[in-house]
Structure formats: structure tokens, C-alpha cells
C-alpha positions in Angstrom: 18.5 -3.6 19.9 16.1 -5.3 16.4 12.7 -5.0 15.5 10.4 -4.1 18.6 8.0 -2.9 16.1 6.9 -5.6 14.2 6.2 -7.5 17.2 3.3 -5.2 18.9 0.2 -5.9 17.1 -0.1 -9.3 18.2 1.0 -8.6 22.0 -1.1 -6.5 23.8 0.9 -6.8 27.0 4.5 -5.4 25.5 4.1 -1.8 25.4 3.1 -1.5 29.0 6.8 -3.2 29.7 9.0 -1.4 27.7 12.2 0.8 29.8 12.6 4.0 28.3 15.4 3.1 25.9 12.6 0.7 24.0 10.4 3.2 23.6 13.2 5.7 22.3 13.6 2.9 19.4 9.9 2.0 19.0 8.6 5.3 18.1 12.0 5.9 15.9 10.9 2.3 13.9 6.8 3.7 14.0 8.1 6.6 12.8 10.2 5.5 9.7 8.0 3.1 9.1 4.9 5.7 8.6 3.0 4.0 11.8 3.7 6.4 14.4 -0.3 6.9 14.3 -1.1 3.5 14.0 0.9 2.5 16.8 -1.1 5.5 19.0 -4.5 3.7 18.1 -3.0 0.4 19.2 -1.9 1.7 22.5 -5.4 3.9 23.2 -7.2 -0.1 22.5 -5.4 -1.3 25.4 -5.7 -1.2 29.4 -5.8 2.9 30.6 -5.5 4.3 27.1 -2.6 6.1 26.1 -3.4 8.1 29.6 -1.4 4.3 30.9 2.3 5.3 28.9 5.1 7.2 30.2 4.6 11.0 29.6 6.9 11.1 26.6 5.8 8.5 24.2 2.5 9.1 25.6 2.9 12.5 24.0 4.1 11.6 20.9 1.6 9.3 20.0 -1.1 11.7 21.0 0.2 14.3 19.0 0.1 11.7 16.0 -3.6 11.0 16.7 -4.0 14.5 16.2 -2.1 14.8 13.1 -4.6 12.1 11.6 -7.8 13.5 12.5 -6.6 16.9 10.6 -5.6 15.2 8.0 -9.0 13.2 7.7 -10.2 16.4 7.0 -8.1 17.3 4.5 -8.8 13.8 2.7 -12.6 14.0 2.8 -12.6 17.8 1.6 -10.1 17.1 -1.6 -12.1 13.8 -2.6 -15.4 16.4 -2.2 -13.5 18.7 -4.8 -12.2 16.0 -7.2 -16.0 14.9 -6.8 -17.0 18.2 -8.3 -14.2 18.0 -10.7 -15.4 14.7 -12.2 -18.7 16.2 -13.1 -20.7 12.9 -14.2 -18.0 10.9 -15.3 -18.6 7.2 -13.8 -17.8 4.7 -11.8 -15.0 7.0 -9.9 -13.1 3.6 -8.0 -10.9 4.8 -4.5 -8.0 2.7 -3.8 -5.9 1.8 -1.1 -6.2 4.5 1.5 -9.0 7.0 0.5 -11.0 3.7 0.1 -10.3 2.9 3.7 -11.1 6.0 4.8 -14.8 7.0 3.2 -15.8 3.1 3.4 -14.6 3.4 7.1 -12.5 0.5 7.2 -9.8 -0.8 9.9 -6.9 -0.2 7.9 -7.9 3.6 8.2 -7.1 3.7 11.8 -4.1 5.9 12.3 -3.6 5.9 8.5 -1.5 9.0 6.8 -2.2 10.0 3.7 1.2 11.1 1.1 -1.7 10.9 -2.6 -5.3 9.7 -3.6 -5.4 7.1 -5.6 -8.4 6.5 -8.1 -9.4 4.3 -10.6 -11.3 4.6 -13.8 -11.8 2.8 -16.7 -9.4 3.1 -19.2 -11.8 4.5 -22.1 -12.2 7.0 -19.5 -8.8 7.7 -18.7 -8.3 10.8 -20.8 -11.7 11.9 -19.7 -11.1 12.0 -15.8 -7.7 13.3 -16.7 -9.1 16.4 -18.2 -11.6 17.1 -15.9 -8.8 16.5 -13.3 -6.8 19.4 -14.9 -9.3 21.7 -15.3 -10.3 21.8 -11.4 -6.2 22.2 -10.3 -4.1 19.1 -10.8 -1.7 19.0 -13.1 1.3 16.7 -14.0 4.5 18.0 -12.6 6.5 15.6 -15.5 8.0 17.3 -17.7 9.7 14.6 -18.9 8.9 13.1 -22.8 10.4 9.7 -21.9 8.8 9.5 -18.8 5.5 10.4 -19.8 5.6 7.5 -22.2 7.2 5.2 -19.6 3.9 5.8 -17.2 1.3 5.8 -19.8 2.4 3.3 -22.1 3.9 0.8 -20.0 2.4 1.4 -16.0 -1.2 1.1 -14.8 -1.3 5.1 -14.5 -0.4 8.8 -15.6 2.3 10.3 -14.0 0.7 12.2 -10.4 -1.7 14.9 -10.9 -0.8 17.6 -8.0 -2.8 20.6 -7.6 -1.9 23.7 -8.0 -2.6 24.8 -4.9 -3.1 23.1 -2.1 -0.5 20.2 -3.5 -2.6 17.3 -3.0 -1.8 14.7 -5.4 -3.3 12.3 -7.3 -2.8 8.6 -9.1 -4.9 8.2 -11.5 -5.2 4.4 -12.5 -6.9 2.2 -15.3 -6.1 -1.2 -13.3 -4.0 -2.2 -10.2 -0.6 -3.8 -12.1 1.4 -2.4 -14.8 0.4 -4.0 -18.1 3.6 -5.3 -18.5 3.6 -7.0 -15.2 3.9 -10.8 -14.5 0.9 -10.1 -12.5 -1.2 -7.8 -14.7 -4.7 -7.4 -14.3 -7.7 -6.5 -16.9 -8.9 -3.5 -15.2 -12.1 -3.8 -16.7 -13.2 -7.3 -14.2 -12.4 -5.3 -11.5 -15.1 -2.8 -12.2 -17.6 -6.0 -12.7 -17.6 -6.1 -9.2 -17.3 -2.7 -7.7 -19.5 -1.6 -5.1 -20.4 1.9 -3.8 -19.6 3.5 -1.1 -23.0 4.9 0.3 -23.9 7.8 -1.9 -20.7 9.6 -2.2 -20.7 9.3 -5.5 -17.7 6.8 -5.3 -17.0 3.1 -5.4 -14.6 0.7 -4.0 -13.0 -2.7 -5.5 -15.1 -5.6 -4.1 -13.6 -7.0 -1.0 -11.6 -9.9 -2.6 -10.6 -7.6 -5.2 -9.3 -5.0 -2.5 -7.5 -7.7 -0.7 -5.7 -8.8 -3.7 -4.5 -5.4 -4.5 -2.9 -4.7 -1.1 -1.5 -8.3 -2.1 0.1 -7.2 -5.1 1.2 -4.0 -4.3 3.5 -5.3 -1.5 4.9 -8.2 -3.6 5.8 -5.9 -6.7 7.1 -3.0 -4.1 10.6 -2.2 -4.5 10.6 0.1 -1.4 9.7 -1.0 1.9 10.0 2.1 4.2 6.2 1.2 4.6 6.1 -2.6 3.6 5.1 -3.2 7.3 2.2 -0.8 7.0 0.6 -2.4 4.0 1.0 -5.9 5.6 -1.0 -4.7 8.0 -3.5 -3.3 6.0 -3.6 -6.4 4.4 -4.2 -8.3 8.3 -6.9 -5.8 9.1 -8.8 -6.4 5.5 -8.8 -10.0 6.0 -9.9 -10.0 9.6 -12.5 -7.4 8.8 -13.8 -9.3 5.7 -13.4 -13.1 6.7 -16.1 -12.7 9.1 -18.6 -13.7 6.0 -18.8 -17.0 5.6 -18.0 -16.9 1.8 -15.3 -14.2 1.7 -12.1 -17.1 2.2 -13.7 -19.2 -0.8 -14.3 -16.1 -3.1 -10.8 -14.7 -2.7 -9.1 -17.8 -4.1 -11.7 -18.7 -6.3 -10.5 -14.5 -7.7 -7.0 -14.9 -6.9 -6.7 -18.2 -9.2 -9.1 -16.2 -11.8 -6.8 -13.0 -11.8 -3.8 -15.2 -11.8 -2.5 -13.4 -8.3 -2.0 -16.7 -6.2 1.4 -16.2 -5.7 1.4 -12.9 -4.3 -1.3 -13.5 -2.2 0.0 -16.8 -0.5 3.6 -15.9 -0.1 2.2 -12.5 1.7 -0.5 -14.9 3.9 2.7 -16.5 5.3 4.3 -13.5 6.1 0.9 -12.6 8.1 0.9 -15.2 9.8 5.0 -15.3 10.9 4.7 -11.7 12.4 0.9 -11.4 13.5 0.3 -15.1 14.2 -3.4 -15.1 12.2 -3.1 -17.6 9.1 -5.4 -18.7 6.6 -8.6 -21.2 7.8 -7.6 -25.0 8.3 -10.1 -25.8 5.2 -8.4 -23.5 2.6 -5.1 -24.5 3.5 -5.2 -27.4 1.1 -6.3 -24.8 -1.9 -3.6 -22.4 -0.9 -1.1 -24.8 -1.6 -2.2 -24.8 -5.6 -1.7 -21.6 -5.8 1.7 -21.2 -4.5 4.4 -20.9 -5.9 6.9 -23.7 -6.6 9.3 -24.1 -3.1 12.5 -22.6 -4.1 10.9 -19.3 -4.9 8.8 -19.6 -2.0 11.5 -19.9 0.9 13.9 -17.5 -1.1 11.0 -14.8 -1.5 10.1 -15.3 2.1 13.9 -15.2 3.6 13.6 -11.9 1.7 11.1 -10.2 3.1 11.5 -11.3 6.6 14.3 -9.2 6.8 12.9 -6.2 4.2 9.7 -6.2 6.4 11.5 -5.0 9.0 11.3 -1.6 10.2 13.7 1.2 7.9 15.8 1.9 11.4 19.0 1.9 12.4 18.5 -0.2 15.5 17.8 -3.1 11.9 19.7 -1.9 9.2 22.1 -5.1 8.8 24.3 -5.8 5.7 21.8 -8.4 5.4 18.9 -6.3 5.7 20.0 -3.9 2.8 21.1 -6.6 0.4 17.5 -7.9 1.1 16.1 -5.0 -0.1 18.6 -4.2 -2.5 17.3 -7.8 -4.2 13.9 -6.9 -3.8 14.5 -3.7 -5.3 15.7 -5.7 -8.0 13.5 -8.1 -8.4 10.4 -5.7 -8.4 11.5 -4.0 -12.0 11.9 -7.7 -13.4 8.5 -8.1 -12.5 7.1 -5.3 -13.6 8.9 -4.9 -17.3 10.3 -7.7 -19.6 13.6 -7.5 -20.1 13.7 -6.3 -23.9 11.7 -2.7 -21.9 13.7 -3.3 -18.4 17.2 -3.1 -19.5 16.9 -0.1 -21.4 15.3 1.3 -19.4 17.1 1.0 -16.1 20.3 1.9 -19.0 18.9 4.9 -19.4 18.0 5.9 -15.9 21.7 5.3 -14.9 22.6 7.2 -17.5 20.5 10.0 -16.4 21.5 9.6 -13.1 25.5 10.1 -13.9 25.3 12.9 -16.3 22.0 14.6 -16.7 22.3 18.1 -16.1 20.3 20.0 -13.1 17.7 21.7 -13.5 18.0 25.7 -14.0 17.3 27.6 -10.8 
């Protein structure tokens, strides 16, 4: 038994045949993978609903389409609070999923929340985080090196969770860790922000949000949801390549941002699992910005197997030396080595003889 996950967006036909033992593994592989909801919004799309599966995966995934609506709630009430925590402070920039969500976006379908992730401007960083403290959410770090580590050397503060109800939120100044290969001035992404009806909040422009989900994936070093953000990366392109101009913007931004190689080792990874690649006509302009052929197939033999759903039914030697090598390679990319190997030094270090905490 493999991957039967990875395999059902593009096949509308395969979960109607699936013998009971599939379906054991596939909502296992949704599960771990954080697309147990997802997967219940795919099957309600096709013939007879969910109300067409066998009773017990058909309970399953209706129990995770309820698990999403309340927690839709939950979103849209703390991003109503953090609204009135904010005051006047402006532009307030959603990311990722609460983005999604309020701008009503495919990738919001069946999505599950774990933090809220916002972006300001970096004069305004200390700003938003005070208001952000003084309605509930605090940093949990205690930590002195750590605190420097995030707000020195990463694109946010360490998580703001409230006191509370425990929501949590990243609070960013830009999408890439300033001492990324791929770093990115935060301040042209707000050049193009748009706003998301009168909320009160904006998004990244749609080439801009696209990019993001790019980058994110490529610098991830864990991928028990690397499947899920490829596919949030599918449904954004779908959803936005109906206008005419999107394709020619995007790499027109991703050459300007200098985020071509994330973006067009990712497009090939769309297009090997959901069989959707980029338009015949920017094919030719995709090629400039990619990267050089030995990193290309070595990346890509990488994630084909790192994609891959965190289950038993795919955990191969191969599969965890993949991601073992991604793991890897995503600190190289985010730190030089002068920052990297001290600090990773010092996080074994901590590891092997730091003492627990007091109870």
C-alpha cells in the first residue's frame, strides 16, 4: 500500500472505487496530512455527495466538514477581536489561511486553521505588537536567544497566543527571513495590497499571494502538510489564471522579487501530481527563471517523495532521508553559514543537556 492520497484531486472517479482497506489508509494519509476536511469537500463535489460513500468514511469526512464550519467561526470572531485590538494602526495584511478565508478563496475549502498570520509593516512592527498585547496575546518565549533569533534574523516575532482563548498569532514584517536566499523587501509587497471588502483588512496582491505559498513550501523543513500547501498553491493559480494578465504578471514579480526558482520547481511538482502545468506561451519564460538542471532534478527527486503523505503505508528509508535532506537544506537557505552553524551548535547543545523546565 503508497500514496492513495496525493492521487485524488485530479481523479474524480477513484474514491467511488476504493475497497474498504483503501479507504482505511486514505483517511489515515488525509488525516496526517491535515486534509481530512479537504478531502470531505472533494468527495461532497462529486456524483451523490458524500451521501454516495460507504457509511464509515462517509462519517468521517462529514464529521470534518463540521469541524471546519466551527472553526470558521472561531477564525472570523478572533480576526474581529484583533480588529479591535489594532485600533487604527494600517494596512493590517492576512496571510496564508485567514486570507483565504475572509477573501473567500478556494484554498479555504475544508482548510484548518493551527495560527493567524498577519503582516505589517515593519516601522509598524512594534506598534501592532503592543496593541496585540494589550488585547490578550502574549509571547510564550521566554527564551533571550530565541527572542533574538526570531526578531533579528526571521521575518517575525516569536507567536503571540492569547491568554485566553489560545489563539495564536504570527506577526510578520515580510514573507522570507531576511537572511534568506530568497528574502523579500516587505515594503513592495504592500505597494500592491488590496483590501478585502471593508473588513478593515488587506491581502497580498494575487501574484504576490501566489509567490508566498511558493516560497513557503520550498524553504519548509517539515512536510506533514507540504501536500496541503501545494494544493493551495493549485487552487490559487486556477482561481487567478482565469485573467488574462495574471500568468504574465506573476513572472514579470517572480523575476522582480528574485523568487523564480521556487516558483518553477513547485509548478513542476503541480503539474506531476495534479496534471495542470503552466500555459504553452510562458513555458519559454519559465525556463529563465529556473534553476540550473542539477539542482532542478535533485530538488524535484526530493520532494516527490517528501510530498508524500506523513503515513506509514509511505514512510520508506527513502522517504525519511528525503525529508531528512530537505530538513537540511531549508536552514541553509534560510541562515548563512557564519549564523547557521552556531546556531544549529547551540540547539544541539540545548537539546542534549538543557535542563527541564520546573513543574
Amino acid at each position: 500500500m503508497a500514496d492513495l492520497l496525493s492521487g485524488i484531486w485530479c481523479d474524480e472517479g477513484r474514491l467511488r472505487s476504493l475497497r474498504p482497506r483503501d479507504w482505511e489508509v486514505l483517511i489515515g494519509q488525509a488525516r496526517r496530512s491535515r486534509l481530512l476536511a479537504r478531502l470531505a469537500v472533494h468527495a461532497s463535489a462529486g456524483p451523490g455527495g458524500l451521501a454516495a460513500l460507504p457509511a464509515p468514511p462517509r462519517d468521517y469526512l462529514a464529521g470534518a466538514l463540521r469541524l471546519v464550519q466551527r472553526q470558521r467561526r472561531d477564525v472570523l470572531f478572533e480576526l474581529h477581536q484583533m480588529r479591535q485590538a489594532l485600533g487604527g494602526l494600517q494596512p493590517l495584511v492576512l496571510l496564508k489561511g485567514a486570507a483565504y478565508l475572509l477573501a473567500d478563496l478556494p484554498p479555504s475549502r475544508g482548510r484548518i486553521f493551527s495560527d493567524i498570520d498577519l503582516l505589517v509593516s515593519l516601522p509598524q512592527l512594534a506598534s501592532a505588537e503592543n496593541a496585540l498585547m494589550g488585547g490578550g496575546w502574549i509571547s510564550e518565549e521566554r527564551d533571550p536567544y530565541n527572542q533574538r533569533y526570531y526578531r533579528d534574523w526571521m521575518h517575525e516575532i516569536p507567536p503571540l497566543t492569547h491568554v485566553q482563548r489560545l489563539s495564536v498569532i504570527d506577526l510578520h514584517h515580510t514573507i522570507a527571513p531576511p537572511t534568506s536566499r530568497f528574502r523579500v523587501d516587505g515594503a513592495l509587497l504592500m505597494q500592491r495590497i488590496r483590501p478585502i471588502g471593508s473588513s478593515g483588512y488587506h491581502m497580498l496582491a494575487p501574484e504576490d499571494m501566489v509567490l508566498h505559498s511558493a516560497v513557503h513550501l520550498y524553504q519548509e523543513g517539515e512536510f506533514d502538510h507540504g501536500l496541503r500547501d501545494l494544493l493551495d498553491l493549485h487552487d490559487l493559480l486556477i482561481h487567478f489564471g482565469r485573467d488574462a494578465d495574471f500568468w504574465p504578471t506573476l513572472l514579470d514579480r517572480a523575476a522582480e522579487l528574485r523568487l523564480g526558482e521556487p516558483l518553477t520547481v513547485l509548478l513542476a511538482q503541480r503539474e506531476r501530481l495534479f496534471g495542470i502545468g503552466a500555459p504553452s506561451e510562458h513555458r519559454a519564460a519559465l525556463v529563465k527563471l529556473a534553476p540550473g538542471w542539477v539542482r532542478r532534478v535533485s530538488i524535484a527527486a526530493l520532494l516527490a517523495r517528501a510530498l508524500q503523505p506523513p503515513h506509514p503505508a509511505c514512510d520508506t528509508g527513502l522517504t525519511r532521508l528525503a525529508r531528512w535532506l530537505l530538513y537540511v537544506r531549508s536552514h541553509a537557505l534560510r541562515m548563512p553559514l557564519r549564523l547557521l552553524l552556531p546556531h544549529l551548535v547551540r540547539k544541539a547543545w540545548r537539546a542534549r543537556f538543557a535542563s527541564p523546565p520546573a513543574e
